[in-house]
N, C-alpha and C positions, 0 to 999 in steps of 0.2 A: 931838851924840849923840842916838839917837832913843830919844825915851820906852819903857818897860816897855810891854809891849801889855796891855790891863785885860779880864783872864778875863770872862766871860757869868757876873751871880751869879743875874738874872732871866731866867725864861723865862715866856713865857703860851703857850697854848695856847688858840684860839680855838674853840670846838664838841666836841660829845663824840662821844657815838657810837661804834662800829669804831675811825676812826682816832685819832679823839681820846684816847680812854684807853690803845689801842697805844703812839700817842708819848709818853704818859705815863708807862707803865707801863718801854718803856726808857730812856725818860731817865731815869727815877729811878734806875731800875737800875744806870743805866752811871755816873749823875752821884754819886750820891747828897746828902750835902749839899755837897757845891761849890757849888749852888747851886739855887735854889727854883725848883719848878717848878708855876705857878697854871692852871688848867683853867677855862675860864669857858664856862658852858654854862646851855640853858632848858628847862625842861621845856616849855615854849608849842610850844617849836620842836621839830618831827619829825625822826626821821633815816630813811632811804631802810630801813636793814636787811633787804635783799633777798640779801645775799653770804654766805649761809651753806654755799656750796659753796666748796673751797679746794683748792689742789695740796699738792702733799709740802712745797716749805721751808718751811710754817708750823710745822713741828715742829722745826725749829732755833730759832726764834722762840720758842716756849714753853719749850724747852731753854735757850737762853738768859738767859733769867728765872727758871729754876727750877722752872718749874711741873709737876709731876705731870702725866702724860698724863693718869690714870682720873680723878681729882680734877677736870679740866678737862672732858672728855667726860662724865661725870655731872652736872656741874654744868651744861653749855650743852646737855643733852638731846640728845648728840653720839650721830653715828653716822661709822664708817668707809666712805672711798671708795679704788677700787683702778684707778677712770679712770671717762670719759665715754662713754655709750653715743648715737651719731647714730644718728637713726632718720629714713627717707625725705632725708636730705639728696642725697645724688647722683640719686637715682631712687626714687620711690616705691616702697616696698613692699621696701624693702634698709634695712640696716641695718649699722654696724660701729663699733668699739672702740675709743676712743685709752686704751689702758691706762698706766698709772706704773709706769716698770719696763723692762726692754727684752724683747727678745723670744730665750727662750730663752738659751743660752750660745755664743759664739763658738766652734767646734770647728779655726779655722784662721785665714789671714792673711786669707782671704775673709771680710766683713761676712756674716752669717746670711743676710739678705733675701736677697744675691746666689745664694746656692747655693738657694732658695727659689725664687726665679725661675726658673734653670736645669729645676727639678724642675718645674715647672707644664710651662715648655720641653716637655718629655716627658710629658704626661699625669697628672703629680700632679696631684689635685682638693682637696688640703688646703687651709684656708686659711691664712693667715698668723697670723691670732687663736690659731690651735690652737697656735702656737708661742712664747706670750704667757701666764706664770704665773698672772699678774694678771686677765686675760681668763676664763680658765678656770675660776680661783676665785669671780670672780661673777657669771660664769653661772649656777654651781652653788648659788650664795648663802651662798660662804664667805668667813670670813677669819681669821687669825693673821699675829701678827708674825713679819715676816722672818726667815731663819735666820741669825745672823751669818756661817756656814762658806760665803765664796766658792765650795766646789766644790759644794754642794749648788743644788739647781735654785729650790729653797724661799729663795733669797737672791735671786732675781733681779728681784724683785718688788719697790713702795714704793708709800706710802700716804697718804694725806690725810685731812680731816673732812668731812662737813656736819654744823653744828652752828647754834643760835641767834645770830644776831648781836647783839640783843640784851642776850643773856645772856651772852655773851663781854661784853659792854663790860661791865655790871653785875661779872662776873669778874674783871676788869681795873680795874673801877673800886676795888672791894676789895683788891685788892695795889697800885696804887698808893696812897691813901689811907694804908694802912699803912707806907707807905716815904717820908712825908713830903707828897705831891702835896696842895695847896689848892684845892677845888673849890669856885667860887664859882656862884652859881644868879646870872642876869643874861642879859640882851637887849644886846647891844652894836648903841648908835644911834652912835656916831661916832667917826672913828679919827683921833688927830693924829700931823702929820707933824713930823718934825724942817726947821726951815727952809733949814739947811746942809748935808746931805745927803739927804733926801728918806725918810732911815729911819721906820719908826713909832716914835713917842714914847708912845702910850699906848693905850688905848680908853676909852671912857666906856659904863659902863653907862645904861637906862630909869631908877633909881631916882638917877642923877646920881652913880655915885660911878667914879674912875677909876683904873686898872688901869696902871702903866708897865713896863715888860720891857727888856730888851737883845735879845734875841731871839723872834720870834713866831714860833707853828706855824698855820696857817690850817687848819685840820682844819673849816670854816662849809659844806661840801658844794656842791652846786654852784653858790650863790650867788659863791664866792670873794670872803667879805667883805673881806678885807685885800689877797688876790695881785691881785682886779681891782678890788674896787668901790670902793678906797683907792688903790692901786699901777697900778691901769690895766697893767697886763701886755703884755692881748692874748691870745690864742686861736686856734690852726690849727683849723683845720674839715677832720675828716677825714670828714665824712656822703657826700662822691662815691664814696668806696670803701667804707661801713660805713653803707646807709644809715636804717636804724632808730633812730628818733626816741623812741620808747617803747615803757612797758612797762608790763602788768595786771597787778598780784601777788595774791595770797590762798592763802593755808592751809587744807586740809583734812584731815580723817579719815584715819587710815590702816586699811585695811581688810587689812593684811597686816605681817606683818613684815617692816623695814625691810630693802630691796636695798643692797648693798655698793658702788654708783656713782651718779654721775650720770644722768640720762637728757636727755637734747635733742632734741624733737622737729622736725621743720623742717611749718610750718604755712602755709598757703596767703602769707600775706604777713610771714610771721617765721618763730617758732618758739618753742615752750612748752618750759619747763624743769621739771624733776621731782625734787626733794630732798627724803628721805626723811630725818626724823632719828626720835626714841624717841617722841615722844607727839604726833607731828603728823609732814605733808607740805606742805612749801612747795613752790608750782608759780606759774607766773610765765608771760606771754604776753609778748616782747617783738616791738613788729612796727614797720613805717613805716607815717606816717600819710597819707604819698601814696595808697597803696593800698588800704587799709583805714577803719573809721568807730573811735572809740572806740568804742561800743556793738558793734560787727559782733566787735572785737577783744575783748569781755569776753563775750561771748554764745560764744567759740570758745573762750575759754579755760574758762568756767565749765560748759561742754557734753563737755569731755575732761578732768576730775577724777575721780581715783582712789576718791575718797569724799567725803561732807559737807561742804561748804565750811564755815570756824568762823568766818569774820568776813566783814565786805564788800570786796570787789574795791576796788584804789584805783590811780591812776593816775600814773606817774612819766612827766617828759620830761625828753628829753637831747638832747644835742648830741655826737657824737663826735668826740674831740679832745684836743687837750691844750695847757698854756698855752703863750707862747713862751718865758717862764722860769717854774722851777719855785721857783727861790729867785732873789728879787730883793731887793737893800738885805738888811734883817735881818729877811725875812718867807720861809720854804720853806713850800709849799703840801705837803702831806701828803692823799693820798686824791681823792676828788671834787671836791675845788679844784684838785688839779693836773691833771686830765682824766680822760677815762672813753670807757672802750672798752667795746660790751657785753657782759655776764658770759657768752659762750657758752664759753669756756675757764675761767672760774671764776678771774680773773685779778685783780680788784680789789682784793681783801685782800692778794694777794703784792703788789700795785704799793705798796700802805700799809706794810708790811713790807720793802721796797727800799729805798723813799724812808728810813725812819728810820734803818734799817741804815747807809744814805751820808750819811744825815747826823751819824750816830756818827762814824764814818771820814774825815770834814773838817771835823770839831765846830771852829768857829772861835772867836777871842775876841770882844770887841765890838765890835773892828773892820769884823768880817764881811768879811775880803780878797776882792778882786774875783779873785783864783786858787781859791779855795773853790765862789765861785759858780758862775766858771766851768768847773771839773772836772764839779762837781755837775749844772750843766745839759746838761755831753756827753754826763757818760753817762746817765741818766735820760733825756734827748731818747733816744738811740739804744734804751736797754731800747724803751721805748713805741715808736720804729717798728716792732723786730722783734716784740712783740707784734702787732701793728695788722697786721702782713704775715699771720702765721699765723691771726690771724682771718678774715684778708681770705680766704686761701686757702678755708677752707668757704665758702664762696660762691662764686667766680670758676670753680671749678673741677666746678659745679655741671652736671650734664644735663638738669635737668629745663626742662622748657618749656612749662607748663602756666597760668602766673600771671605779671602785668606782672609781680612782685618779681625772678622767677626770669628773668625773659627780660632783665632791665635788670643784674644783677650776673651770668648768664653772659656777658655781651659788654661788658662797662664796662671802661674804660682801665685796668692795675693799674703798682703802682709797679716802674720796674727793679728795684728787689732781689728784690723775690718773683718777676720773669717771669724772671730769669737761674738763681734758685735749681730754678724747675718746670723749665727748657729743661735742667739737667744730673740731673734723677732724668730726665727724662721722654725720654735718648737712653740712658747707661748705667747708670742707675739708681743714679747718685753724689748723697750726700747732701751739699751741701755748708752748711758752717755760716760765720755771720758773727760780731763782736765781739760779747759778751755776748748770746746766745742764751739765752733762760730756756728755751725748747721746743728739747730736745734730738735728736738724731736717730730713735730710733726715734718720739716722737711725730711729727715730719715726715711718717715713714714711714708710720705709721699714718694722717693725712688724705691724703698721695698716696693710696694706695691705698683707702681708702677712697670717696676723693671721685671713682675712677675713673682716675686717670692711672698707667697701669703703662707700664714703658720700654720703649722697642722692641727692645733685645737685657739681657740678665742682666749683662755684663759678660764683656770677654778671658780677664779671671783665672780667673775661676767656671767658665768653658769648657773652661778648658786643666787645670783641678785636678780637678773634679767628680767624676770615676771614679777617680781616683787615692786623693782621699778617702774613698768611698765615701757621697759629701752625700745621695742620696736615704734609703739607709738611716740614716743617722743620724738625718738628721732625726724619720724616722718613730721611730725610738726616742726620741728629745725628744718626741713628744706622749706618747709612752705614758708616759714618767718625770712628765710635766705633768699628765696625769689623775691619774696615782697618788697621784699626791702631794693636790695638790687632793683625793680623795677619801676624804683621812686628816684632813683640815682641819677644824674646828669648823666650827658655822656660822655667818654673822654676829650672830645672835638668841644663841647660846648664848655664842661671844665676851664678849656687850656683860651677858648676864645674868650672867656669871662674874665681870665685872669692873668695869665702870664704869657700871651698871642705875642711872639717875636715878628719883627722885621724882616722883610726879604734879604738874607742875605747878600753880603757884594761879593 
């Protein structure tokens, strides 16, 4: 008869930071005391906090825990995003929207874009943005929360943060703390192995003292102290399709009130990012160092600052990729140990947020069953391709032709998934999706179009319905109901002063 399986009562967590106090913050949540959960982290040792731009499910994440939206946004010097605005990616001197949200309201069996299309067909000059809640409103440098009432237009819209990363983990690190979590201050020099199955048996801390678990979280960044430099993993190297090696961050001045999005610029061999939160702008150059010098790359980024820079430029390298397992034995990588794609979609926080998520939902005992693993590393491998495809797409699908960067990733081999998915928008303008899509159809639609690939007919449907419907007109009545509305909306500054207006920073 086979033994009782023996519950997880130890958990460690290796590194702080973002992911490390996330995983803390729901395991504890979800665990409570089932069992203890140890954080071992250094102050000696930096963490990247560069990801303070995020998509919409981070606010199931903080719902999940309980936590107060304004209480959080005040506390991380938070500000609202309503999408990512690309500037010169397809062609200089163009600009366009990947908003949160879809685009306007379905008025038939026909997708919106379809009958969109049809209207250009005949001489509409509108763009597609106009038909985009989200869009609209941070142009104008509004926001409010959503309307719950599906029929209104003011629903059709969803949102995100940029916030302090930093000070989210410090956030994080006070609600865990309070819900039991053990933070211990320590350097881990060495990891033993269990001899019989290859599990981690411990860490040892610099000061010599040692740390044992049933389950580890490798949250050590991109070292991957436990998934590789203990466990030997391994690593896909996805730099032939993504290939930006680094990146120049620094903070400056805001010399305006904060914008309601993202901004991404695309820069002679990368491209600079632009996050606005309440008492500062983080901006960030991420470029490849084929083409580029560090100095050339900090000299571009510190010469297109909105205001004052408040610290010195400092310099991050990466490898793009992810490991071959994400949980192996009783060690799941969480965040920058399990790879990194770079932040031009604002994607790494949700990846730290995924991964915990699956790992609530095949929370194992201490057996660690190789069916856990294995579920766990399907779908996480597949999330991160389809990631890795939509990134890829900003670039592949690029015109400009000005700089090796751009002449090397408009002609560079890309993977069948993404070239079968472009080959059906880019005949009838069929969006198609695959398993677990985190970038849902209208953001597709938003980088085709964008990035220049419109289809060569609208679609049968849209053909055979369009006057039937009356699609031009309505549409046109869909931006006017979009302005209006939008133009009843607070504005972001007044929003953030009504509600969640943080503290001067110390």
């Amino acid at each position: 008869m086979a033994s009782e399986p023996r519950p997880v009562r130890q958990i460690v967590i290796v590194g702080g930071g973002t992911a490390g106090w996330m995983s803390a913050a729901a395991l504890a949540n979800a665990l409570g005391p089932a069992a203890a959960v140890t954080l071992v982290e250094s102050e000696l040792i930096g963490t990247v906090g560069v990801g303070e731009a995020t998509i919409p499910p981070i606010k199931m994440f903080n719902r999940s825990l309980g936590i107060d939206e304004n209480e959080f946004v005040r506390e991380t010097y938070g500000t609202f995003k309503l999408g990512i605005q690309f500037v010169d990616w397809n062609r200089k001197g163009e600009a366009y929207f990947h908003p949160f949200g879809q685009y306007g309201a379905d008025f038939d069996a026909v997708p919106l874009h379809n009958y969109w299309l049809y209207a250009r067909k005949h001489g509409d000059q509108s763009d597609i943005g106009d038909h985009s809640m989200a869009w609209v409103a941070a142009r104008e440098g509004k926001f409010d929360q959503p309307m719950p009432d599906r029929r209104r237009v003011q629903s059709t819209y969803d949102y995100a943060y940029h916030f302090d990363a930093h000070a989210y983990a410090r956030f994080l690190r006070r609600y865990s703390e309070a819900r039991g979590v053990t933070r211990v201050e320590g350097k881990v020099i060495d990891v033993a192995l269990r001899p019989d199955n290859g599990f981690i048996e411990s860490v040892r801390l610099d000061d010599g003292r040692t740390i044992a678990g049933d389950l580890f979280i490798d949250c050590s960044g991109f070292r991957g102290l436990l998934i590789e430099q203990a466990l030997r993993t391994g690593y896909e190297d996805w730099s032939p399709w993504l290939p930006a090696d680094s990146a120049v961050a620094v903070p400056c001045e805001s010399p305006e009130a904060p914008i309601p999005y993202t901004r991404s610029t695309a820069r002679e061999a990368g491209w600079q990012w632009r996050i606005p939160l309440q008492h500062r702008i983080g901006n960030g150059h991420v470029f490849c160092s084929d083409y580029i010098s560090d100095d050339a790359a900090t000299a571009t980024l510190m010469s297109n600052l909105p205001g004052p820079a408040t610290a010195e430029p400092r310099i991050l390298r990466f490898t793009t990729g992810r490991r071959r397992k994400f949980w192996n034995g009783n060690c799941i990588a969480i965040g920058l140990s399990a790879g990194f794609m770079e932040p031009l979609e604002s994607t790494s926080i949700h990846l730290i947020q995924s991964g915990i998520t699956r790992l609530l939902a095949l929370f194992p005992d201490a057996s660690c069953d190789r069916g856990a693993q294995k579920e766990y590393n399907r779908i996480t491998s597949l999330e991160y391709e389809r990631v890795r495809d939509f990134l890829i797409l900003h670039y592949c699908a690029t015109e400009r032709d000005d700089a090796p960067l751009w002449n090397y990733v408009r002609t560079m081999p890309i993977p069948d998934t993404l070239r079968y998915k472009i080959g059906q928008f880019r005949s009838y303008g069929r969006i198609v999706a695959s398993d677990l899509e985190l970038f849902q159809n209208p953001s597709w639609l938003a980088v085709y179009l964008g990035q220049g690939i419109e289809p060569d007919h609208c679609g049968p449907l849209a053909e055979a319905r369009a006057e039937a419907v009356q699609a031009r007109e309505k549409l046109a009545g869909l931006r006017q109901v979009i302005r209006d509305a939008a133009g009843i909306m607070p504005t972001h500054q007044q929003y953030i002063d009504r509600f969640c207006s943080a503290r001067a920073p110390a």
